[in-house]
N, C-alpha and C positions, 0 to 999 in steps of 0.2 A: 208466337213466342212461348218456349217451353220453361216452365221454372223447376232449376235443376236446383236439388239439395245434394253436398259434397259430405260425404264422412270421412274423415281421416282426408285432410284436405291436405295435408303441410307432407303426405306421405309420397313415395313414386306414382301411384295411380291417380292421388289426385291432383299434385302436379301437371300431371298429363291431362287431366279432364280440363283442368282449369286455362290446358295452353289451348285445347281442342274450341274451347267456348270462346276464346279471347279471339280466335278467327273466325269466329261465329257472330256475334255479338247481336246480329240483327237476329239469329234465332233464337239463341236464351240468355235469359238472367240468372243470375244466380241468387237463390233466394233463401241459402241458409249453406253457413259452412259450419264445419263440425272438426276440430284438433284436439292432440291432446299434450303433448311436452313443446313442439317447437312454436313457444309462443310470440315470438318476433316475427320469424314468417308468418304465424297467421294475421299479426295486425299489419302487414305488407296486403296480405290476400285481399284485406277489409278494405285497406287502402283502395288497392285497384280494382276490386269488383261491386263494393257498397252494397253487399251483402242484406235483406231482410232483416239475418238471425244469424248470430254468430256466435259458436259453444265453446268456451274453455272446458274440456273435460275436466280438467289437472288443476285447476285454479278456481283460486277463491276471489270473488268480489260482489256487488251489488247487484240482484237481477233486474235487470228490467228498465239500466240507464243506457240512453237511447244515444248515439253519437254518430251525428249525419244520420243517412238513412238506417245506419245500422243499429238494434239491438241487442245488446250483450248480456249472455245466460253464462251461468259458469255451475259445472257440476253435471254427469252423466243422468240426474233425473231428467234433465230436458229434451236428451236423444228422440224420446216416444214422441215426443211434442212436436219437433220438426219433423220428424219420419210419419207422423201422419199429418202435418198442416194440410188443411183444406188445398190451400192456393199451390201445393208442391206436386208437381207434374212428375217429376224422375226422382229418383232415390240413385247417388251411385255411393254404393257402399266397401267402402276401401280401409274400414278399421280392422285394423290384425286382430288376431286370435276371435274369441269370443264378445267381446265387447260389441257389438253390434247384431247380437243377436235375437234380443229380445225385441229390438226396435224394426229389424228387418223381417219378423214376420207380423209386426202390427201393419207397419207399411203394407205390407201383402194381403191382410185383412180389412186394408184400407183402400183396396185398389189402385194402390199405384202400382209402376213401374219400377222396379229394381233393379238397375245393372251392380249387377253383385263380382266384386271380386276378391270378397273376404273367402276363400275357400274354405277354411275351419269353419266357418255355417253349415255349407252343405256337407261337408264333413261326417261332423258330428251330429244335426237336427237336419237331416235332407228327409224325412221320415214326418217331417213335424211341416213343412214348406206344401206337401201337396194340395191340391185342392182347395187355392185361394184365390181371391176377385183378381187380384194384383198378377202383374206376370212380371216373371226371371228373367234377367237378358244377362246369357254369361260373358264376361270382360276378359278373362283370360283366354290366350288368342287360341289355344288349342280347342277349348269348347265353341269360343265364337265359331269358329270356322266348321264345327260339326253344326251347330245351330244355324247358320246362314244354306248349309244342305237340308236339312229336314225340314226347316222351318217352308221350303219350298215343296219338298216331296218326301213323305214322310213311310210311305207305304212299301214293301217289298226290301229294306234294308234285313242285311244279312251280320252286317260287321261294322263296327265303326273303327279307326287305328287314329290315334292319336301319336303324333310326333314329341323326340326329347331330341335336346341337343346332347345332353350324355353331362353335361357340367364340365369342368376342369378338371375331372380326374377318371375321363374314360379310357385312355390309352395311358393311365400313368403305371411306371413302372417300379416306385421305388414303395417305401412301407407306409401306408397308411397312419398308421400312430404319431410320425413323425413331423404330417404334415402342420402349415402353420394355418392361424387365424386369417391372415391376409391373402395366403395360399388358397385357402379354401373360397373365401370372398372378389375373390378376381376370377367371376363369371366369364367366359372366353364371349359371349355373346348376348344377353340380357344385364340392364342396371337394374338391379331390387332392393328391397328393405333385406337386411342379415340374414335373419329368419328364413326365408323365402330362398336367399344364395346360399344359405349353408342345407336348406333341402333338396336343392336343385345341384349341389354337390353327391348328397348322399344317395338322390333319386327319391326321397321320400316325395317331393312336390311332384313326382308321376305319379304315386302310389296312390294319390291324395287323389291327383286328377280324374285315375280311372273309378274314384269313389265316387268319384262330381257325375261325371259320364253317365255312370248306374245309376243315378237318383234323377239328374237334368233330361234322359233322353229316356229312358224305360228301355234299356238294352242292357239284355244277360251277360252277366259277367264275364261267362266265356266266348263270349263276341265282341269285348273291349281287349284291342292288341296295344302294345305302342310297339314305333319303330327309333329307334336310333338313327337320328338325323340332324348331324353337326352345323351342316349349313343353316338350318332354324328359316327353312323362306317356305316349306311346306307345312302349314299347322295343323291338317288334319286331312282323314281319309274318309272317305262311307261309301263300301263296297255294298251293290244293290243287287236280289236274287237272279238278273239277266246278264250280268258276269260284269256292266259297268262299273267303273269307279269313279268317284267326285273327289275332288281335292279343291283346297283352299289356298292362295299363296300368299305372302305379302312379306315385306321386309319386317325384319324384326324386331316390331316399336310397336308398345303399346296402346299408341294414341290411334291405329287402325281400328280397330276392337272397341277402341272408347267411343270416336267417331259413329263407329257403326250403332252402339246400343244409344247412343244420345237423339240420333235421327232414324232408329227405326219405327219406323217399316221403310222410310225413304231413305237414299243412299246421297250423300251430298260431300261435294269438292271441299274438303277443309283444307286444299293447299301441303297437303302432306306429299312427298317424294315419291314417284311413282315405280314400281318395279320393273326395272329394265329385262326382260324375259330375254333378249340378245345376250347381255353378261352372265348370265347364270349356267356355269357350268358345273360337273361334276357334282350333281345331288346325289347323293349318297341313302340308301336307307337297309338297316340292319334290325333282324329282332330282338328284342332284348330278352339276353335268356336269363331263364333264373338262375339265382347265386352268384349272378355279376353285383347286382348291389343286391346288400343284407336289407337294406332299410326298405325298398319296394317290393320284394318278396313280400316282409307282413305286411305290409297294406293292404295286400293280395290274401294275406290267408287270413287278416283281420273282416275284410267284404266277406267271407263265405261263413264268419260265424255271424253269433246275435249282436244285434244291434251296437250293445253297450260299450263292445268291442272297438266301435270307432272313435270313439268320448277317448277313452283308454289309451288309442293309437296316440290321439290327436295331442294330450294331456302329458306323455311321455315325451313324445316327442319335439314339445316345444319345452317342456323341461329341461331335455337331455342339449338339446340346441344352447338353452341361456347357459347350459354350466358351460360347455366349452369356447362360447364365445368367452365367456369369463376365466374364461382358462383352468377353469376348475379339473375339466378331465380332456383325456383326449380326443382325437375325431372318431378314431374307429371304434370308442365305448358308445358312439349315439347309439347304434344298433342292437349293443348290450342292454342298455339298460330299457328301452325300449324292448325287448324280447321279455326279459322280466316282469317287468308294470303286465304282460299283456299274459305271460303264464300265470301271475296271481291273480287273476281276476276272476269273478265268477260273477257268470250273466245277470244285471239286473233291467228291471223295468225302467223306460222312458219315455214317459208320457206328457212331460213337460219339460218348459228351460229350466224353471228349477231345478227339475231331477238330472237334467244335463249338467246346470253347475255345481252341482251338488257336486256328480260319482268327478266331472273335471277336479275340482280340488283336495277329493280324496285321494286321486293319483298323486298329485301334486306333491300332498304332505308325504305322502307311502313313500314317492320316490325320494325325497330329501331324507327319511330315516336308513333308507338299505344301501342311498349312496356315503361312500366315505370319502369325503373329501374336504 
């Protein structure tokens, strides 16, 4: 029996981990959930899992009253507390942006397990993650499926190629500026948090991905390709020096990926839908050239400068994100203003999450003074 701790439980990922374990049950418990706004569903979650430790990020109440098996912590100082408990086996860590970052390299220094698919961690501190007790298991199905290759045979790779579906606006034809909020959020093939679909719109969450790739697998930048691949059932490639190539399939749900990091090293039946290789026609894969998207390019030229540069990417860009869900600007300024934040910048030291959160909401403020809106 493994004791799984959830972050960001009430979120798409942990949704899924939670439906992954509830066909599980005989293998894990759940022993600490972690929300932060959708507070009904979390006390649904408490409900049906009876939870250890249960964290209202966002809320205020009394710590430490015990209801059933569960005990209720409210407030972000408790994150470190459950991401290192003794008795916590897995860490799956699914809190957006930065909030989970402090806690996800205690966990790591604590030797646990982290199936991580906050990507803004490795992101921004993938620099700061090496060389801990703990081991990475990535959740996002593009790295899973490189990490299920290498993790086998790791020797003689030449390339890795990570696949994109392109979002809902790779053959679109009309103007950019124009498009709407609902437009952009109606993902032709993945359900995500906003964030997540308005980057997968713009190609930033490739950008991001081939930052993950360079810091998870120790492959030079100019050996991470991606391919354009709309049908989304191929997640990755790794071309090896004898001209082989390895690929990964599965349908396009994220509970494979979750699955996989919950029972690895062992691979086991969660009753998930199995990929019919008979129906699968017409895969498609194209490269992605530069100046089709603005937003993955700098990703691209943000990896080949310093460090700080990724804080800055990551800082902008989830900035530029909240204004236009908010309607504040339109879609084709995300890459504006993102291009800005990252020409004023000038290289600093990071050494710590401090200094991470630190130069993070000096972007922050910077971009709220140059945007006019």
């Amino acid at each position: 029996m493994k004791n799984v701790a959830v972050f960001g439980s009430t979120g798409s990922i942990g949704r899924a981990t939670l439906d992954i374990i509830s066909r599980c049950r005989e293998k894990f418990s759940v022993f600490g959930l972690v929300a932060n706004k959708q507070k009904d569903l979390l006390n649904e979650q408490i409900h049906t899992f009876e939870p250890g430790f249960a964290v209202f990020v966002d809320e205020q109440g009394k710590d430490g009253v015990k209801k059933g098996k569960t005990t209720y912590l409210y407030g972000k100082q408790h994150l470190e507390f459950l991401a290192t408990h003794p008795e916590v086996d897995i860490v799956v860590m699914a809190i957006s942006g930065l909030g989970g970052l402090n806690c996800t390299i205690k966990a790591l220094e604590a030797g646990k397990t982290v199936a991580l698919a906050s990507k803004e961690i490795i992101v921004c501190a993938g620099h700061l993650l090496k060389d801990k007790k703990g081991k990475i298991l990535p959740v996002d199905s593009e790295h899973n499926a490189i990490f299920q290759i290498l993790d086998r045979e790791k020797n003689s790779v030449t390339e890795i190629m990570l696949t994109a579906s392109g979002g809902p606006f790779l053959n679109y034809k009309g103007d950019l500026s124009d498009v709407t909020v609902n437009q952009v959020l109606n993902h032709p093939v993945w359900k995500m948090g906003k964030r997540i679909t308005v980057d997968s719109a713009t190609m930033m969450n490739k950008g991001f991905e081939v930052i993950e790739a360079f810091y998870l697998f120790g492959i030079e930048k100019e050996n991470i390709r991606v391919l354009l691949h709309p049908q989304a059932i191929v997640h990755g490639f790794v071309r090896f020096c004898d001209g082989f190539v390895k690929a990964v399939c599965s349908i396009p749900d994220m509970r494979y990926s979750i699955n996989y990091c919950l029972n690895y090293p062992e691979r086991i039946d969660a009753g998930l839908p199995e990929l019919d290789i008979s129906s699968v026609k017409n895969l498609t894969f194209e490269e992605l050239k530069q100046g089709l998207f603005p937003c993955f390019d700098l990703a691209r030229e943000a990896l080949k400068k310093d460090i700080s540069y990724l804080t800055v990417l990551n800082a902008a860009d989830e900035e530029a994100v909240g204004m236009f869900l908010d309607g504040r600007i339109k879609f084709d300024s995300i890459p504006v203003i993102i291009e800005k934040a990252l020409e004023r910048h000038h290289p600093v030291y990071l050494g710590n999450v401090s200094d991470i959160l630190t130069l993070d909401q000096q972007v922050r403020d910077e971009i709220r003074t140059f945007v006019n809106v």
